[in-house]
CHARMM internal coordinates of N, CA and C (Angstrom, degrees):
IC EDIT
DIST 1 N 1 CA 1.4369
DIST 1 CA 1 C 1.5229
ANGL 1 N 1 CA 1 C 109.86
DIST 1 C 2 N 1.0704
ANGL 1 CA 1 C 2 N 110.65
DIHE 1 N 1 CA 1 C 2 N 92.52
DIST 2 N 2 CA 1.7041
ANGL 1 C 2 N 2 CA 112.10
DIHE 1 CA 1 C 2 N 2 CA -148.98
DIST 2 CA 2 C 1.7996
ANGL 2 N 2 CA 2 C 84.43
DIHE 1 C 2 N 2 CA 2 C -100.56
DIST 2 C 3 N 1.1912
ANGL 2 CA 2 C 3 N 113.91
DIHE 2 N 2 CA 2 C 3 N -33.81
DIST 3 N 3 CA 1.9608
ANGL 2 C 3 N 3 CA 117.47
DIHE 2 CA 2 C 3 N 3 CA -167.85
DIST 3 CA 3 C 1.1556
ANGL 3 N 3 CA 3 C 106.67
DIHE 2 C 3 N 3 CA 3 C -119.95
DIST 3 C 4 N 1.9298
ANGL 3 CA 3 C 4 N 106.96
DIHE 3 N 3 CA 3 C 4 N 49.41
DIST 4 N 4 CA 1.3210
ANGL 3 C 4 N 4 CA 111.67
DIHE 3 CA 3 C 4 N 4 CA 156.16
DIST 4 CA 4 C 1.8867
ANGL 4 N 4 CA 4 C 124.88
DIHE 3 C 4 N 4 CA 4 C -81.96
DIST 4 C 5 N 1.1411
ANGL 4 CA 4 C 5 N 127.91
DIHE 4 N 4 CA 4 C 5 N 120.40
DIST 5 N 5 CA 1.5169
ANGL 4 C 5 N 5 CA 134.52
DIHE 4 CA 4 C 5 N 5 CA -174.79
DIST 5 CA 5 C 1.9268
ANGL 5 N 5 CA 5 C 88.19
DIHE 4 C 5 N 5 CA 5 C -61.70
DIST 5 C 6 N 1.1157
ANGL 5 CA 5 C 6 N 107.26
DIHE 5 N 5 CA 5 C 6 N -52.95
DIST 6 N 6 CA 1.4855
ANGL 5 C 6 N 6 CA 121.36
DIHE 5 CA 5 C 6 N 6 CA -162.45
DIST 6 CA 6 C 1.3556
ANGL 6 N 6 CA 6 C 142.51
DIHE 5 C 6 N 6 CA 6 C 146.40
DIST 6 C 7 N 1.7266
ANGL 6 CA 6 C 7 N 119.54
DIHE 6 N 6 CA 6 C 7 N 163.06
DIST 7 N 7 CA 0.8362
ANGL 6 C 7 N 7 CA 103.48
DIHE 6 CA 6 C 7 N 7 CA -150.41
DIST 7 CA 7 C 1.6493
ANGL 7 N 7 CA 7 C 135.36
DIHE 6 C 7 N 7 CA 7 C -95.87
DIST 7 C 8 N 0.8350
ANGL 7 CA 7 C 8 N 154.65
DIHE 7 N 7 CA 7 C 8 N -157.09
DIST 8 N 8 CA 1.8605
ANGL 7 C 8 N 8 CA 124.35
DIHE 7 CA 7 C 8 N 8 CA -178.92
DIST 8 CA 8 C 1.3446
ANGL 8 N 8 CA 8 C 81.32
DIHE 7 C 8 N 8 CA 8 C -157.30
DIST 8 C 9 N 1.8186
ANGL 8 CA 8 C 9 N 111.51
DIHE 8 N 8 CA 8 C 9 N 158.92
DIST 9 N 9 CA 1.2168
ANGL 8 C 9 N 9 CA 127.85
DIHE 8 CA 8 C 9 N 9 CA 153.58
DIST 9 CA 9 C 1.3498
ANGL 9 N 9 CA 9 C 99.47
DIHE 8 C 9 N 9 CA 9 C -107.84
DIST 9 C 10 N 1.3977
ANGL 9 CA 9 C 10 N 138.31
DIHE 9 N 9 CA 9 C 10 N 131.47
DIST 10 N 10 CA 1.4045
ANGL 9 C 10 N 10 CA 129.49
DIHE 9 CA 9 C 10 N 10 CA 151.75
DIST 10 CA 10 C 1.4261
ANGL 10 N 10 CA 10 C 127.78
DIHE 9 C 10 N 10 CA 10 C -135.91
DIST 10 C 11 N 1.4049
ANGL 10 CA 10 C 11 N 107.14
DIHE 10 N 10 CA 10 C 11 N 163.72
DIST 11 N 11 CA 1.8910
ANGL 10 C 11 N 11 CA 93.96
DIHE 10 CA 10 C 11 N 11 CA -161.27
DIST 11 CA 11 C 1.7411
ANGL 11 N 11 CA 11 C 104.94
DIHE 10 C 11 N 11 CA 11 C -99.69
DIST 11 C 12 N 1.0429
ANGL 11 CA 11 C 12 N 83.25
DIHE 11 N 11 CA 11 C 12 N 148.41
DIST 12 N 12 CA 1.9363
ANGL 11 C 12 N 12 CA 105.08
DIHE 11 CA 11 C 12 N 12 CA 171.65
DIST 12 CA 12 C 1.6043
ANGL 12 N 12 CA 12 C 99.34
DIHE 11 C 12 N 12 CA 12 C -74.80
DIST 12 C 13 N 1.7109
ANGL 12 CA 12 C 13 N 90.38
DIHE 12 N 12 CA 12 C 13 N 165.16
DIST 13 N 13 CA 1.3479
ANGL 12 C 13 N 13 CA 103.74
DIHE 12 CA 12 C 13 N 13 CA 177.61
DIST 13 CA 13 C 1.3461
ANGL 13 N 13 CA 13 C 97.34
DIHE 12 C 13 N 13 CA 13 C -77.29
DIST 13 C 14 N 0.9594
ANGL 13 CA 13 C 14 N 141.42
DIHE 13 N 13 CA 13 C 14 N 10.20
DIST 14 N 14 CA 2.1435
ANGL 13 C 14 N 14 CA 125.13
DIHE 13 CA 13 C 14 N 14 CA 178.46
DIST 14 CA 14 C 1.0552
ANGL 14 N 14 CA 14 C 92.73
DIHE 13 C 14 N 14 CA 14 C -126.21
DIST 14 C 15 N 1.7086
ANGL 14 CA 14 C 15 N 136.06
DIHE 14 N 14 CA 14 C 15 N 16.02
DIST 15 N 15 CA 1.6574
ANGL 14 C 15 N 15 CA 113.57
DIHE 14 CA 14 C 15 N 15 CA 158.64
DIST 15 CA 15 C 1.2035
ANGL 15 N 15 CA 15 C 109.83
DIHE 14 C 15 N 15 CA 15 C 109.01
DIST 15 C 16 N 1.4833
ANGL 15 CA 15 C 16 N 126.05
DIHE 15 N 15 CA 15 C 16 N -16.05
DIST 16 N 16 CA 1.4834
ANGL 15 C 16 N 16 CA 111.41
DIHE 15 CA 15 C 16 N 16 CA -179.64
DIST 16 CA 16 C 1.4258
ANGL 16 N 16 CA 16 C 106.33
DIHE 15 C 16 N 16 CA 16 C -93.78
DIST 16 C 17 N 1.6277
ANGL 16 CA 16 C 17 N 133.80
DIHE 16 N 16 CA 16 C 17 N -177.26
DIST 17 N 17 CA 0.9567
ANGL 16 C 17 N 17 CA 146.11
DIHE 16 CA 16 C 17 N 17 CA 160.17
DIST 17 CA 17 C 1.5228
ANGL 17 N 17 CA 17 C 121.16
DIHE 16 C 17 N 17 CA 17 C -115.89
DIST 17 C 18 N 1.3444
ANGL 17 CA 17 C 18 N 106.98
DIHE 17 N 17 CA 17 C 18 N 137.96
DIST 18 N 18 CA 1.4689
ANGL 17 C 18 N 18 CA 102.67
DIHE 17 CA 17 C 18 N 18 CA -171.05
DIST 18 CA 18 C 1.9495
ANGL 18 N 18 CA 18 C 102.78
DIHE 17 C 18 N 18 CA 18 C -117.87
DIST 18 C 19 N 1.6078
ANGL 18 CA 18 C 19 N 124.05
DIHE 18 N 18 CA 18 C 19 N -178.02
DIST 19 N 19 CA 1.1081
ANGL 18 C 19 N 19 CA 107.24
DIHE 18 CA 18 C 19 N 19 CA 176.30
DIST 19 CA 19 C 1.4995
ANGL 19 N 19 CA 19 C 98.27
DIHE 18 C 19 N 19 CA 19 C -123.56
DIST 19 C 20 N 0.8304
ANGL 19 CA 19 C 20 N 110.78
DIHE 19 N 19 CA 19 C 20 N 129.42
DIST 20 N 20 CA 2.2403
ANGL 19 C 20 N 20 CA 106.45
DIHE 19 CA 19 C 20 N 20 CA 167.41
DIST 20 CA 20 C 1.0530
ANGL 20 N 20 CA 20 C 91.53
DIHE 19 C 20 N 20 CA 20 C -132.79
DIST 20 C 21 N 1.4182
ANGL 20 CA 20 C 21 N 103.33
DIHE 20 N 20 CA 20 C 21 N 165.44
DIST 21 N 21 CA 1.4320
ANGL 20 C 21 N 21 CA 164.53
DIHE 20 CA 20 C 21 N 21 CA 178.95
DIST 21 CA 21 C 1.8699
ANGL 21 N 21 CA 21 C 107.95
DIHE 20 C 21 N 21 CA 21 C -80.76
DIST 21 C 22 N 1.2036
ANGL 21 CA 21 C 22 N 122.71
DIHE 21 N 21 CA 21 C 22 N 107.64
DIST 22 N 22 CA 1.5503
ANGL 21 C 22 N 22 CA 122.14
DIHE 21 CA 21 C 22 N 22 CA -178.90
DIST 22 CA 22 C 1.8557
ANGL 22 N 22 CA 22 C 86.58
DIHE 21 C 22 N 22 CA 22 C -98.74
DIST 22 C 23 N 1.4058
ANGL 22 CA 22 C 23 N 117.81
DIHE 22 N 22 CA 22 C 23 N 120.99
DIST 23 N 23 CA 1.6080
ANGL 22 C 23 N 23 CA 101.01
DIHE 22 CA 22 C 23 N 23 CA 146.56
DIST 23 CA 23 C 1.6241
ANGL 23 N 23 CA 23 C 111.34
DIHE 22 C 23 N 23 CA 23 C -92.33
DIST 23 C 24 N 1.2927
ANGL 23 CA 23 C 24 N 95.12
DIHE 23 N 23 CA 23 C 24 N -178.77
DIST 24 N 24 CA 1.3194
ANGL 23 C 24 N 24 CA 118.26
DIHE 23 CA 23 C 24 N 24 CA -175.88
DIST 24 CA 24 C 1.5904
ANGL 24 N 24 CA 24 C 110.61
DIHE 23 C 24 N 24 CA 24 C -52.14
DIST 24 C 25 N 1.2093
ANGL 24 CA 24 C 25 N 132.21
DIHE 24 N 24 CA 24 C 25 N 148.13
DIST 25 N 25 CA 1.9105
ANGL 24 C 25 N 25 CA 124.11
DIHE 24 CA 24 C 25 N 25 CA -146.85
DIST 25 CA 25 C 1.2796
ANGL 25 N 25 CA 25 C 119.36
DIHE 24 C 25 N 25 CA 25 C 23.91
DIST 25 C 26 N 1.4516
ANGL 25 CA 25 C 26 N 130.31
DIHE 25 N 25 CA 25 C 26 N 12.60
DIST 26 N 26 CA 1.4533
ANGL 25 C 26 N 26 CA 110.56
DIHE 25 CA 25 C 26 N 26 CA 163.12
DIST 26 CA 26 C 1.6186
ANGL 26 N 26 CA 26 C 110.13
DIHE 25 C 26 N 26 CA 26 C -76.65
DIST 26 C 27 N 1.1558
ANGL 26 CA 26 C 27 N 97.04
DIHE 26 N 26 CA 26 C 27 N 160.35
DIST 27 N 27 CA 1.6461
ANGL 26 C 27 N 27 CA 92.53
DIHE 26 CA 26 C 27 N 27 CA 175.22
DIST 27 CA 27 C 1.5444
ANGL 27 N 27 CA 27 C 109.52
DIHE 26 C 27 N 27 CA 27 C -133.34
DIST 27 C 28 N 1.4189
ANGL 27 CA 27 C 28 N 127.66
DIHE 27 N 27 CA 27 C 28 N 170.20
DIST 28 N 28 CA 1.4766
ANGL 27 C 28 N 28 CA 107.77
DIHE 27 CA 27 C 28 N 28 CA 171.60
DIST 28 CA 28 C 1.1810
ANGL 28 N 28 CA 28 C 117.42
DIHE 27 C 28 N 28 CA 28 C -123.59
DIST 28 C 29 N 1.3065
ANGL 28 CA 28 C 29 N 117.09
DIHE 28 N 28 CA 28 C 29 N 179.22
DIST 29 N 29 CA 1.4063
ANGL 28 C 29 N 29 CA 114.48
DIHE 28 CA 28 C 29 N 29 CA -171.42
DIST 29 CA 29 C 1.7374
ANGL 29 N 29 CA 29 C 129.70
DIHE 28 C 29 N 29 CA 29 C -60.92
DIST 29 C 30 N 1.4394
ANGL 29 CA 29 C 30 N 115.22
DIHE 29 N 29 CA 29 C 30 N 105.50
DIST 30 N 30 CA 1.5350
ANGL 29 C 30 N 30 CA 104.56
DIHE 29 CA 29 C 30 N 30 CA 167.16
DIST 30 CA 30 C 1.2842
ANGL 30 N 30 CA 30 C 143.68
DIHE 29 C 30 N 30 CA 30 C -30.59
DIST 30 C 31 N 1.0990
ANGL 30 CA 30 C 31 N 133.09
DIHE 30 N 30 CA 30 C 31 N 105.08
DIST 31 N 31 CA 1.3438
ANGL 30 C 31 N 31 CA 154.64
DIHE 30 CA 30 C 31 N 31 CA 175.69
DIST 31 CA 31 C 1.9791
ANGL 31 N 31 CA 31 C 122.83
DIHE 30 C 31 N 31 CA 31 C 95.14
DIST 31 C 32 N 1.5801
ANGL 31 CA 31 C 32 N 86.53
DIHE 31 N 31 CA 31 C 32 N 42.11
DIST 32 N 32 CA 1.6956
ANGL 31 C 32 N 32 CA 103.74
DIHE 31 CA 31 C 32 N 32 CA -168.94
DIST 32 CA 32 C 1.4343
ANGL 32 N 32 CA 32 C 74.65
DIHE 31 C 32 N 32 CA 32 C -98.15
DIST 32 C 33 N 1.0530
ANGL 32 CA 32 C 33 N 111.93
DIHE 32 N 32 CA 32 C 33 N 165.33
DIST 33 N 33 CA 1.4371
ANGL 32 C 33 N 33 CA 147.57
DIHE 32 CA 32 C 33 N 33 CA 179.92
DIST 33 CA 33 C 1.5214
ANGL 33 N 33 CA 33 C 110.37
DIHE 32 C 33 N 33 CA 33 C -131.83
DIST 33 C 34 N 1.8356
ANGL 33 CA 33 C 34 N 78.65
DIHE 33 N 33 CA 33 C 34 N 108.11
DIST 34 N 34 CA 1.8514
ANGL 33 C 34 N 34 CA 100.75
DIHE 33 CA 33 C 34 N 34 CA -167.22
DIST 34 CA 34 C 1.2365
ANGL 34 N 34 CA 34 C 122.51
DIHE 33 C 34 N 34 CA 34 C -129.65
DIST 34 C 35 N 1.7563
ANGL 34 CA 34 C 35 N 139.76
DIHE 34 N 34 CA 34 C 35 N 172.64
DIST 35 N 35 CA 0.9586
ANGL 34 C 35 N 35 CA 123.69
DIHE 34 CA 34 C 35 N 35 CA -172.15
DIST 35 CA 35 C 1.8176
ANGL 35 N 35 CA 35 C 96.20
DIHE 34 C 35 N 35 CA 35 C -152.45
DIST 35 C 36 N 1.3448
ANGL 35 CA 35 C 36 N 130.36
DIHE 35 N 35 CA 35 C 36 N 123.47
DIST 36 N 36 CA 0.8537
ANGL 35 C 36 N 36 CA 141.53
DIHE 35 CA 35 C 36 N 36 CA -173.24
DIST 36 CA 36 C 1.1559
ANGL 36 N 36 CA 36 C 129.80
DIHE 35 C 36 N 36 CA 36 C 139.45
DIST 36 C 37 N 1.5041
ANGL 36 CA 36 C 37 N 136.15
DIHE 36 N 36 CA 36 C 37 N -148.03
DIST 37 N 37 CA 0.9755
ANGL 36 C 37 N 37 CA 124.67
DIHE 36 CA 36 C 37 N 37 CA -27.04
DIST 37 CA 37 C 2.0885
ANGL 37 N 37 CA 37 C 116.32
DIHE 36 C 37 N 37 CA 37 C -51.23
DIST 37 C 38 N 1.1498
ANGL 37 CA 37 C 38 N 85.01
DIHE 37 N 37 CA 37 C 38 N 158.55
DIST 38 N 38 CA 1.5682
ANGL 37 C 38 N 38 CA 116.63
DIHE 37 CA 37 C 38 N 38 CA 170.41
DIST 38 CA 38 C 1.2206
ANGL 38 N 38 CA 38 C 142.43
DIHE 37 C 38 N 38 CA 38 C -114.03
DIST 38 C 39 N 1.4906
ANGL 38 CA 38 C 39 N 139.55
DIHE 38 N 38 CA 38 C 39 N 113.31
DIST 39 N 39 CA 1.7903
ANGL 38 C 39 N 39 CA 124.97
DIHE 38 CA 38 C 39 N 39 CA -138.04
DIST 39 CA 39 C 1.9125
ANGL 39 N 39 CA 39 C 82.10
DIHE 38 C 39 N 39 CA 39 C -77.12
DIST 39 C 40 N 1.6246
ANGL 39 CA 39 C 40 N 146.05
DIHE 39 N 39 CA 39 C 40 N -39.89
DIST 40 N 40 CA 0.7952
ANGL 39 C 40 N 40 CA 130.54
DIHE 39 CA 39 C 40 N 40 CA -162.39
DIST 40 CA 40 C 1.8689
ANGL 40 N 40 CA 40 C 116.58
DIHE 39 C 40 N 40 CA 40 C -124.07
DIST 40 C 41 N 1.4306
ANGL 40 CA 40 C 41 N 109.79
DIHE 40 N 40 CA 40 C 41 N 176.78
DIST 41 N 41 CA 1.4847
ANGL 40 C 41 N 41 CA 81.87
DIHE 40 CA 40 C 41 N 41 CA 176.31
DIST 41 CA 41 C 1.1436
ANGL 41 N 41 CA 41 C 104.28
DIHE 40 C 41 N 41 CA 41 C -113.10
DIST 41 C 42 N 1.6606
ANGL 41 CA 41 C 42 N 129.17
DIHE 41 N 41 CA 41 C 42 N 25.10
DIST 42 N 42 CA 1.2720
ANGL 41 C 42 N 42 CA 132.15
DIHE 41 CA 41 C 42 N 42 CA 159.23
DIST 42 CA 42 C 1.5847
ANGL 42 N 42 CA 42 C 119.97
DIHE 41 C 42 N 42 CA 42 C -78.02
DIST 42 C 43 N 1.5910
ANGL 42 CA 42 C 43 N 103.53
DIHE 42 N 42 CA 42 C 43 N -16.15
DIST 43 N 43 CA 1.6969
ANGL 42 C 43 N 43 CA 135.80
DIHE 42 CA 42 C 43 N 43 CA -175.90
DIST 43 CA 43 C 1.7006
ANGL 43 N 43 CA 43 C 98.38
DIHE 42 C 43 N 43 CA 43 C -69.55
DIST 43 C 44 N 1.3890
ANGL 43 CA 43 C 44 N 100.50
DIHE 43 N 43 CA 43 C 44 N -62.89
DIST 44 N 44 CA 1.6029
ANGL 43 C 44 N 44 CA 98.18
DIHE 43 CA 43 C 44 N 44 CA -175.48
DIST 44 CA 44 C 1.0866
ANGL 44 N 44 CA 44 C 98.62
DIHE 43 C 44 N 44 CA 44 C -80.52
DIST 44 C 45 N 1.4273
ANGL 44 CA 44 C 45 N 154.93
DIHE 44 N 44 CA 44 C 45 N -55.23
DIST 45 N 45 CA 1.6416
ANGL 44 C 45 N 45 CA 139.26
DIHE 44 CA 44 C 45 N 45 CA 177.69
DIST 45 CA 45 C 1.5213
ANGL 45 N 45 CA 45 C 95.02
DIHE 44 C 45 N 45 CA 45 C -21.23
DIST 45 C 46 N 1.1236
ANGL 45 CA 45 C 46 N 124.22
DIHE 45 N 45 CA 45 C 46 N -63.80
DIST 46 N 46 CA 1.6089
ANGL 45 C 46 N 46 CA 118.66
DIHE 45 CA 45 C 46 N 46 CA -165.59
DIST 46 CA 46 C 1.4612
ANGL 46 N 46 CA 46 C 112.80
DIHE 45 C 46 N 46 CA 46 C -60.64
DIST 46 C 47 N 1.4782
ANGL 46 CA 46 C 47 N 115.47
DIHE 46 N 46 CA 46 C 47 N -45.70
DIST 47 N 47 CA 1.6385
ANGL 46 C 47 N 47 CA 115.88
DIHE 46 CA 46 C 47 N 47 CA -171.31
DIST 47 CA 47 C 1.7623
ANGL 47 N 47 CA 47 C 101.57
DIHE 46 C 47 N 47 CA 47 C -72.73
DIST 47 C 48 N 1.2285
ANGL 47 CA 47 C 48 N 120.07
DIHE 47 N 47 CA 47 C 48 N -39.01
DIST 48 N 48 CA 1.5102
ANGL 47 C 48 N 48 CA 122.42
DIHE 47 CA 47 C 48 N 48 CA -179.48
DIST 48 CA 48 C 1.6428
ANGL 48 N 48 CA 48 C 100.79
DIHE 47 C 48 N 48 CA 48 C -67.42
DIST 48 C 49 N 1.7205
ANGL 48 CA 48 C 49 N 151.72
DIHE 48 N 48 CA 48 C 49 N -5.54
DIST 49 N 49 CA 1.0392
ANGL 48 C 49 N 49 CA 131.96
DIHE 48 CA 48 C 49 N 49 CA 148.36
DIST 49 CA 49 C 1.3966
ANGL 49 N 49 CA 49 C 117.34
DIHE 48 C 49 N 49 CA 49 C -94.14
DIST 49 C 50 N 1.3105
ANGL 49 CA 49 C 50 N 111.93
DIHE 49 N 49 CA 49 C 50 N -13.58
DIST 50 N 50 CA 1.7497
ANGL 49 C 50 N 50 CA 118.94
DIHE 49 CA 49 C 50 N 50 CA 154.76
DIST 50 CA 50 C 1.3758
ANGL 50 N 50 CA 50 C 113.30
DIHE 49 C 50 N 50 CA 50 C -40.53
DIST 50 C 51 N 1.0865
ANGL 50 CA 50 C 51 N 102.09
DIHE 50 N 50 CA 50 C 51 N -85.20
DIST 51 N 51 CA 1.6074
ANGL 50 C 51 N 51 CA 122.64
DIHE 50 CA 50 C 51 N 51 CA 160.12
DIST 51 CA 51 C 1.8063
ANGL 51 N 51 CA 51 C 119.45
DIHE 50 C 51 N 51 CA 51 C -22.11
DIST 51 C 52 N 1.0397
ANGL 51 CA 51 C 52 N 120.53
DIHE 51 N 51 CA 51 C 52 N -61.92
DIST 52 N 52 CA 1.5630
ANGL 51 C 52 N 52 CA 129.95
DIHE 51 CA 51 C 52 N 52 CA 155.05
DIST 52 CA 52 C 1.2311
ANGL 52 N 52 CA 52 C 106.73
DIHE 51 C 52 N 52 CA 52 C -13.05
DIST 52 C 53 N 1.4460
ANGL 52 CA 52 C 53 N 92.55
DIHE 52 N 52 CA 52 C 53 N -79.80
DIST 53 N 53 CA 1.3896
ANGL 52 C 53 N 53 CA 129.16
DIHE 52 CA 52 C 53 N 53 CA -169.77
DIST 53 CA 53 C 1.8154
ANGL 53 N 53 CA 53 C 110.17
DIHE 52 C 53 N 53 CA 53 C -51.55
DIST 53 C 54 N 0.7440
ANGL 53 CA 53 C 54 N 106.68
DIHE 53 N 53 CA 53 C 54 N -44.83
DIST 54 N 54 CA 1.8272
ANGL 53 C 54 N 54 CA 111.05
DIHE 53 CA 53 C 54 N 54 CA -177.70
DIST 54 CA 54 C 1.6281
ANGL 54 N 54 CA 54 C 99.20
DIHE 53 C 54 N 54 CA 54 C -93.37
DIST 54 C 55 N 1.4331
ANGL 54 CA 54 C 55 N 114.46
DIHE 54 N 54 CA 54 C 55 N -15.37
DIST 55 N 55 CA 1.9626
ANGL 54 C 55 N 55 CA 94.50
DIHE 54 CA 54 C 55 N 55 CA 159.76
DIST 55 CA 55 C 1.6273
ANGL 55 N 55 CA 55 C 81.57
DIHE 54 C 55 N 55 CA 55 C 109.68
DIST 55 C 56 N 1.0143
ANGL 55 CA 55 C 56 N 166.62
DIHE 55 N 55 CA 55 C 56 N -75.32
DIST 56 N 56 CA 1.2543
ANGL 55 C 56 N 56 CA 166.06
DIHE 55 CA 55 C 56 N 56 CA -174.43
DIST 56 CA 56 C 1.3853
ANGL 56 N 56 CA 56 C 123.94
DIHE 55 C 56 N 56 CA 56 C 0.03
DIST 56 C 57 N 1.6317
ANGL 56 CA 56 C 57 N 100.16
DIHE 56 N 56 CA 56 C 57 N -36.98
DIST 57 N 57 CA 1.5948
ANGL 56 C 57 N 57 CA 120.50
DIHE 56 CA 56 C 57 N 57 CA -175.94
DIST 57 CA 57 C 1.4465
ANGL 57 N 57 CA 57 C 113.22
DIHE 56 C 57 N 57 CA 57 C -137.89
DIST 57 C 58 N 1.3877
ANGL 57 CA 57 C 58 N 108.80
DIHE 57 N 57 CA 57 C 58 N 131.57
DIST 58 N 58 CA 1.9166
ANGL 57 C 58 N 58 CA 104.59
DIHE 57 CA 57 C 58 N 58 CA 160.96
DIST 58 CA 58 C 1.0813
ANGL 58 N 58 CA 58 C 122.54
DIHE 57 C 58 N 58 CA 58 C -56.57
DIST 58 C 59 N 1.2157
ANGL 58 CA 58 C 59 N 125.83
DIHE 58 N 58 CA 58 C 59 N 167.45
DIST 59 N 59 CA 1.6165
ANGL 58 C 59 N 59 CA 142.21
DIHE 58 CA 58 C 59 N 59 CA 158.74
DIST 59 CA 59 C 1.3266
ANGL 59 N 59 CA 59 C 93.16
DIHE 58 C 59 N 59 CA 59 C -72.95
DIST 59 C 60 N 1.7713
ANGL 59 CA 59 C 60 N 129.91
DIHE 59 N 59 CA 59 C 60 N 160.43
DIST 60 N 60 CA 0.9303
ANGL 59 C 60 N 60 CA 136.96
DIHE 59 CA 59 C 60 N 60 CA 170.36
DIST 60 CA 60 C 1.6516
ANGL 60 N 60 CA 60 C 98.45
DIHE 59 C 60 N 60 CA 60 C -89.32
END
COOR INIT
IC SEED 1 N 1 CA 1 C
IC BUILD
């Protein structure tokens, strides 16, 4: 993923949070509730158990 912009945690409709990868013109879905971008995806691994952690997101 060489023309990644970065990376996002964002939540599903059943509560969990997942992490992807936006490249360059991707866009994401309107009215998801997201948090990022992130220079790595070891960056959001960390903020998505933050997140856990403060109730925001399920455990998978």
């Amino acid at each position: 993923m060489n023309d990644t912009t970065g990376w996002y945690v964002v939540k599903r409709p059943e509560g969990s949070c997942e992490i992807v990868a936006v490249e360059v013109g991707q866009t994401l879905e309107e009215g998801t509730e997201r948090w990022g971008p992130f220079a790595s995806q070891s960056e959001a691994f960390a903020r998505r158990v933050g997140l856990i952690r403060a109730g925001k997101c399920q455990p998978i």
